[in-house]
Structure formats: C-alpha cells, structure tokens
N, C-alpha and C positions, 0 to 999 in steps of 0.2 A: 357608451363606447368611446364617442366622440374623447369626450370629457376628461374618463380615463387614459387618454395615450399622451393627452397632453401632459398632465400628472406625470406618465412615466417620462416623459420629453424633458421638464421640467427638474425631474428627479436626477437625471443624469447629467444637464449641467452642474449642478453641483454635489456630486457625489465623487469620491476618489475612487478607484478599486484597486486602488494597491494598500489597502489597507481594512483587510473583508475578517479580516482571523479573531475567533470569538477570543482568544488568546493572546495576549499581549506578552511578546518577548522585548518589547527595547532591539536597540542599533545591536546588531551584530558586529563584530571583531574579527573579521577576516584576514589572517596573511594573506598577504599577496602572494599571487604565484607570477613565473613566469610569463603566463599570458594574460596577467593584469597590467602588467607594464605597458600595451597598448594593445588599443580595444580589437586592433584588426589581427594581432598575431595569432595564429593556433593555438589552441588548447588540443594537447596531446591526451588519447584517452583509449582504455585498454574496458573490454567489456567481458564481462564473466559469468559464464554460463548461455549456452546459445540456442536455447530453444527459444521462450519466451524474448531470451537475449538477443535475437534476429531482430527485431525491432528495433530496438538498440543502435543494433550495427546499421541497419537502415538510417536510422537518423542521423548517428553521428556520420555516414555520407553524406546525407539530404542538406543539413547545418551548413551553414557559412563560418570559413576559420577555426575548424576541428581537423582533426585527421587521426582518423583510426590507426592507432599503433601495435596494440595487440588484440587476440583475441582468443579467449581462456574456454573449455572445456574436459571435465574429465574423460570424454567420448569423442576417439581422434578420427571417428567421421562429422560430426559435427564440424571438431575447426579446420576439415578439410573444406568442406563445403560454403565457411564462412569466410574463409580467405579467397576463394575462389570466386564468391559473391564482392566483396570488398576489390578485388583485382579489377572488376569492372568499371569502377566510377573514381577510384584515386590511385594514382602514380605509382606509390609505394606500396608493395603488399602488409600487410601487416604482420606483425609475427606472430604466430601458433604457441601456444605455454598447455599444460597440462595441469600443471601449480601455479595459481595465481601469486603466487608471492614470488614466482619471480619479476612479474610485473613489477610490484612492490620494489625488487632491485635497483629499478629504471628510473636515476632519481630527474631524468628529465619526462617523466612520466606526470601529467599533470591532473589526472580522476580516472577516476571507475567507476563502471557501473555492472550494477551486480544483478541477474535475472535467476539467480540460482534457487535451486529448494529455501525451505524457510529457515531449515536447521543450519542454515549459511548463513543466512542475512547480516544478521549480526555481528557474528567474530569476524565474517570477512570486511564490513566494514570499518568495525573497529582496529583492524589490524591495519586495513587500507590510513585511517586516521592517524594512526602513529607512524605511516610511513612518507607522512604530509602531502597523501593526494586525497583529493574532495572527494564527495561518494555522491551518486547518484543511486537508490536501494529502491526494488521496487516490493511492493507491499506483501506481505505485513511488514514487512522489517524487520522481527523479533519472534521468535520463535516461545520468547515467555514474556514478562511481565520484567526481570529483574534484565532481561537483556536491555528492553526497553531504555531502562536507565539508564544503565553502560554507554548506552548508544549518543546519549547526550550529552554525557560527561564525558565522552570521547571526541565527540564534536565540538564541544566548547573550549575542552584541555588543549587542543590541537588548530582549535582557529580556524576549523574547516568548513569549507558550503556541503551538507548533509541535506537532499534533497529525497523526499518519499514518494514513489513512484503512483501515487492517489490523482490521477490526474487529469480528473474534472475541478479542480483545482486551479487550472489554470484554461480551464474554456472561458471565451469572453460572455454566453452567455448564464452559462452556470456563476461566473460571479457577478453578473448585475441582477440575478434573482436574487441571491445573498443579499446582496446588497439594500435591493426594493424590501425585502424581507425584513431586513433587521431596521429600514425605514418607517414602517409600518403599512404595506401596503395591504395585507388582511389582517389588519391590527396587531392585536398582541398576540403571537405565537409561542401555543401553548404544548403542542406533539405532533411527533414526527412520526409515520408508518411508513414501510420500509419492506419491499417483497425482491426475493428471487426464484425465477423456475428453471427447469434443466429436464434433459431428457439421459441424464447419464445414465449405461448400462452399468452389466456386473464386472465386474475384475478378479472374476470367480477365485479359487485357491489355490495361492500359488505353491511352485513346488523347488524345493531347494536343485540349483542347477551352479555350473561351472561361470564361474563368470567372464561374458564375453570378450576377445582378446583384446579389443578397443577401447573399452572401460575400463576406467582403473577405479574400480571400485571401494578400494581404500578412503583415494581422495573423495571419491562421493559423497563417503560417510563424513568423514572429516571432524569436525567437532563433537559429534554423535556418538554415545557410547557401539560397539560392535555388533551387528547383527549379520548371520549370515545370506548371502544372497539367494533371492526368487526368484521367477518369471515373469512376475506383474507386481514390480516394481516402478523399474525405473521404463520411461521419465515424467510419467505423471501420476501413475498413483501414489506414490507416496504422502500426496496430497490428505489420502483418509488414513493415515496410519499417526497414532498421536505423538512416536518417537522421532518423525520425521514434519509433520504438519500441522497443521493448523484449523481442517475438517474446512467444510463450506463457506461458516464463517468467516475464519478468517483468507478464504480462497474469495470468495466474489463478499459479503459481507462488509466487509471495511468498506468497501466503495460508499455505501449506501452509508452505513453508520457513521464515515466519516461526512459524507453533506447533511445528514440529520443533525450530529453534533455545531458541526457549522454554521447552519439555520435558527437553532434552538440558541445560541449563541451561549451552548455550555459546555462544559468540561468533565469534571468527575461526578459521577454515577455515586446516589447511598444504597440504593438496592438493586438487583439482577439475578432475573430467573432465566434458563433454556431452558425446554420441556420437550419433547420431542423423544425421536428414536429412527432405527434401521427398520425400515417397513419394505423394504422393495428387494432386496437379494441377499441371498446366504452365500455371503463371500468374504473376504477378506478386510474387509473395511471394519475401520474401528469408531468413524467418526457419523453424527446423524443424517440420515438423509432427509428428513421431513422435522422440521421444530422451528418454536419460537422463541425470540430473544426480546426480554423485556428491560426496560432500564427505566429508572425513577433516579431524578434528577432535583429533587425534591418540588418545586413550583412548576416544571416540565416534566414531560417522560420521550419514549421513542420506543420504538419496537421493530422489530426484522422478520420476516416470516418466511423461511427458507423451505422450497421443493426442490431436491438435486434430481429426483430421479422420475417427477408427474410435471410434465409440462404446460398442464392446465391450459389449454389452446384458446379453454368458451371464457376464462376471466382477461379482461380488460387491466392488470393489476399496474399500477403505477411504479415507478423506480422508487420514489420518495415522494410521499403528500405529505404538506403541512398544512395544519390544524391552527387558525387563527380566530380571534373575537368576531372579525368582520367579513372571515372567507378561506378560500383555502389556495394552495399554491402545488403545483405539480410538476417535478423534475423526470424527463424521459427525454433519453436520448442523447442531442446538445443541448435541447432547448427546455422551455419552462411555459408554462398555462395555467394563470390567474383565473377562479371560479368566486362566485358571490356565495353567503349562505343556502341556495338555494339548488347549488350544484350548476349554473348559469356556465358558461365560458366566457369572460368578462374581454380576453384578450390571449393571445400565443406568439410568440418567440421561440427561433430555430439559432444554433451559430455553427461554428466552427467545432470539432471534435480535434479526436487521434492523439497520440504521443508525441508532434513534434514541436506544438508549443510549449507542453511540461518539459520535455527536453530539451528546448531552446533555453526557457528562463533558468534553466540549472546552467548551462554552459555560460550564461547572462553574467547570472550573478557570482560566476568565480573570477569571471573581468572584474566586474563591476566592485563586490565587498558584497552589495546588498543582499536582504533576506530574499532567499528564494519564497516559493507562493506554496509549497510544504515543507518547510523548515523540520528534519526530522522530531520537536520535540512538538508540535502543532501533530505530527505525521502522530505517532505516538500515543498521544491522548486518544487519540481515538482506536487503536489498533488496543490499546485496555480494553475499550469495551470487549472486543474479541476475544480478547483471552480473560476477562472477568463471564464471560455468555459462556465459554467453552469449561472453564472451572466449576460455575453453577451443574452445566448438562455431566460432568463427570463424576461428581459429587455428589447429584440426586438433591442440593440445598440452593435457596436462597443465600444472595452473597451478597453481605452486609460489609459497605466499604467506605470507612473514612474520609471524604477528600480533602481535610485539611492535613491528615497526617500520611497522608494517598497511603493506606495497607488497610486489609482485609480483617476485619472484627472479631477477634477469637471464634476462630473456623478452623484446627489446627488443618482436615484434611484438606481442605481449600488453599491454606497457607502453605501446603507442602509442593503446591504445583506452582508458587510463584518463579520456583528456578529452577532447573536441568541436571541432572548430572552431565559432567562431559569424557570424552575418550583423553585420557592422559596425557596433558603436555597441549591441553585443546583448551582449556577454559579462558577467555579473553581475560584482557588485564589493561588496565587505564593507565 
C-alpha cells in the first residue's frame, strides 16, 4: 500500500493533465472575442432551454466575470421563473426571448449555452457558430451522426470555443485516473465495462391535446419534421421517442462511453451490437429500456449495460471498470479505486464533482483561445458510439464501421439513419 501511494506521488509530479485526450487535435484558432481582450472583463452569455438549462443559469451566476444576459425558452413559465432566479444574485435582469436567434441578434452577445432536447443540439449550435458566439452544448450534442460533423465544421469554420457538456471531464479526480491509466498503473488496458440503472416509470399513451398557451410548441419542434402534440411529451419524454432523441444511450450512456473511450485511449469502433428491448411497460416509448452496447475497437473493446426501468438495488455495479494486464481501475462517483488481479483494493481517491468546473473551463478558454477539456470534436467521437449502439438496436444488425474512412460498411438500412430529415427552412448549413 505503502509503496503504491508513492508511485502515485511520484506519478503526479511529472504528469500534465491538460493534456489527457486519447485524440489529438493540435492548437486551436480561436477569434477572439470581446472578453478576450482582458482576462477580467465579462463574458456575456445567454442560455437556452431551462430545465436541464437551470444549471446553467446557476453557474453563469456562481462564475466570476459572466453575467447572464439572456435567458431562452419556448415555455414562458420557465423564463419567468429564471429571470426571477437570476434577479436574485446580479444587478441586471436578464432578458426573456422565446426564439433564440434573437439572442443570436445581440452582436455583443458573447456564447451560449444550449440544455435543449437533442433534436436542438445541433442546428442551434451551429447557427449560434455563424453568429460568432462560442457554444457551450450539453450532451449528446447531435441528434445523428452527420450532425456530428457539421458541428465541427462549424466550429472550426467560425473559430469558436465549442465545449460538450460530458463533464467528468473536467473533475480533477476523473482526470488523474486517466492519466495513471494511460501511465500504466494496471498495465495495459485492454476493456472498459460500463453500467446504468434507473427506476423510470411508464409515460403511458399519450393523447393528442391543445397545446398549452405557454408553449409555443412550434418552436419546440424547430428543426424536427411536424408532429402533432401529446400529453406526455414535453418536457422530458421525448427523451424515448427516436424523432426527438436519442433513447438511454444516448441520455445517461455517453457519460460512461465517453470515459471508457477516454481510458481505452481510442477512437473509432469496427464493430457494434445493442441487443436488448422494452420489457417493463406498454407505453409510448420507442426507445430500449434494458440492453447492451458492445464495441470492438479492434485490440480493445468496451461495453454499456443499460436498466432504465430495474434499479437493481442487491448489485454493487460500477460506473466504469477497467480491465488491465496488471489489475483493474474503478470510476464511481468523483473519484476512482485501483484493485490488483485478485479483486484486492490497492488504494481510493474522492475529488470535486458538479458543473461548475466544466463550465468554468468553457468561459476559460473563450478569454484564453485555449482547447477546452471537451472540445466538441473529442465531444463527438464519443457521442458515435451512441448513435452507432442505437443504429445496431434499430436495425436488429451488427454495425460494421470504417474508422479510417469513419462511415458504416454497406449496411444501406444502417446508412439511412446516419441523417434526419428536417422541417423546411430547418436544415443547418456551414
């Protein structure tokens, strides 16, 4: 035990961890904005969508030299209740929008951040990018695979800090396991397992209604081809419907798939099965509530083992274990717990959690130029997996995937979900 702490004592003078990303992008090209000019001015920032989006607004309170400027939902009790919040802790209220793009107007408007459904993520950021403010998106980011793209090419075209809202990423202890990991601390790591449970009920079936006067339900849809409104919808189920999200996966899943990616210190996946199905209620959902995601990395693999709706109380399941030559490594929580081949507890570390460091180092690095610590196209690679596991479970196939050419293996019906239709006059554009 002894032994080992020194080893990690050791390891951390000379380890960086601003430099943990199995991916290597090179220096970023950052415009500067207005609150690069110096370090202490405001960064002005307007947040969008305010359920999950409360957070958000909490931070950019909490931050030092931010000040919330506006604050977007298409539910005008929400941005009553968020300006009302906001009223409390800085001087100026911030102003209420319904349409984010008139945010977008405010060209002294300096980022966004977007908590919106999935089928947002995307074009709102990308529209945010050509209106030269930085994005902050919080996960998945992409609603398909070819958004994904877009999303980067929008970031780079535009010179923006594009920050993915995955963020254990930016826990100090989550990245010196990275780190000890990819040092060799249970040698060579070879696979990552990966579990989530949930006590989710049903969202039984909904029934076509008026939509309520607060909602503008239009904008909700927004990108999204038209569907008419339900009752158990909005604002969370939409989550399991595949016109609007992304199923479990890519709901709690990327957490995990992206620190496995991370650990395993890879990238693009040759093969990937979901297997699984709706075992727990006759309802409206279209997405699995119990399945697993497998990836083969070729010399690594990883796997995801999702229960949305059995809580499994008697399993002890891990967030993330890895699988090394010499021992194994365990992510729960903040912290991390080094085990020998024998199942032993060799040693544990706790840190710091929550959103306000991942949202610090985004408002960081829009001062600064520098790469944020999820750089959307790091964000990205992994949020594939999620939509390459959810393609498999749709499709009923194995999904055999390129990564030098990153596209999917003559699979036409696999290949037809790589992109969206959209509602007309909705499709992003670079």
């Amino acid at each position: 035990m002894k032994a080992f702490s020194m080893n990690r004592r050791s390891f951390l003078k000379r380890s960086s961890l601003a430099s943990l990303s199995a991916t290597t992008l090179g220096s970023l090209h950052v415009a500067p904005s207005k609150a690069a000019a110096q370090a202490s001015q405001r960064v002005r920032v307007g947040v969008m969508g305010l359920g999950r989006g409360m957070a958000h607004v909490r931070a950019a309170l909490a931050l030092p030299h931010v000040e919330l400027a506006y604050v977007c939902d298409v539910d005008q009790q929400r941005i009553s209740q968020a300006i009302e919040a906001a009223a409390k802790s800085q001087p100026q209220k911030p102003k209420g929008v319904a349409d984010f793009r008139r945010m977008l107007d405010d060209k002294e408007l300096d980022a966004v951040m977007i908590a919106t459904c999935n089928h947002w993520h995307a074009p709102a950021s990308i529209l945010a990018c050509s209106a030269g403010k930085h994005v902050y998106v919080e996960k998945p980011g992409s609603h398909n695979p070819q958004e994904g793209i877009w999303m980067v090419q929008s970031a780079r075209k535009h010179s923006r800090v594009v920050q993915m809202g995955n963020q254990r990423r930016s826990w100090p202890a989550i990245q010196e396991a990275m780190a000890r990991l990819h040092a060799g601390v249970i040698g060579e790591t070879t696979f990552a397992r990966c579990w989530y449970d949930n006590a989710r009920g049903s969202i039984g079936k909904g029934n076509p209604i008026p939509t309520p006067p607060h909602l503008n339900y239009d904008l909700w849809q927004g990108p999204a081809p038209r569907r008419p409104f339900k009752d158990n919808l909005v604002h969370y189920n939409w989550h399991w419907h595949w016109h609007w999200g992304n199923g479990e996966l890519g709901n709690n899943g990327i957490h995990a798939l992206d620190l496995a990616r991370w650990g395993l210190q890879v990238d693009y996946p040759i093969k990937v099965t979901y297997n699984g199905g709706r075992y727990h209620h006759d309802d409206d959902q279209e997405t699995p509530d119990t399945a697993i995601a497998t990836y083969d990395f070729g010399s690594k693999g990883a796997s995801w083992d999702g229960s949305s709706c059995h809580p499994r109380r008697s399993e002890a399941n891990d967030f993330v274990r890895f699988y090394g030559t010499k021992g194994m490594l365990a992510i729960n929580g903040t912290g991390y717990e080094v085990f020998d081949l024998d199942g032993k507890s060799l040693e544990s570390h706790k840190g710091e959690g929550g959103d306000l460091g991942h949202m610090g180092n985004f408002f960081e690095c829009i001062r600064s130029g520098k790469r944020p610590n999820s750089e959307i196209e790091v964000g990205q690679i992994s949020t594939l997996l999620c939509h390459l596991g959810n393609m498999a479970y749709r499709t009923s196939q194995t999904i055999h995937f390129d990564p030098k050419e990153r596209r999917i293996l003559n699979q036409p019906e696999a290949e037809a979900l790589w992109e969206r239709d959209y509602q007309e006059g909705w499709k992003p554009l670079i």
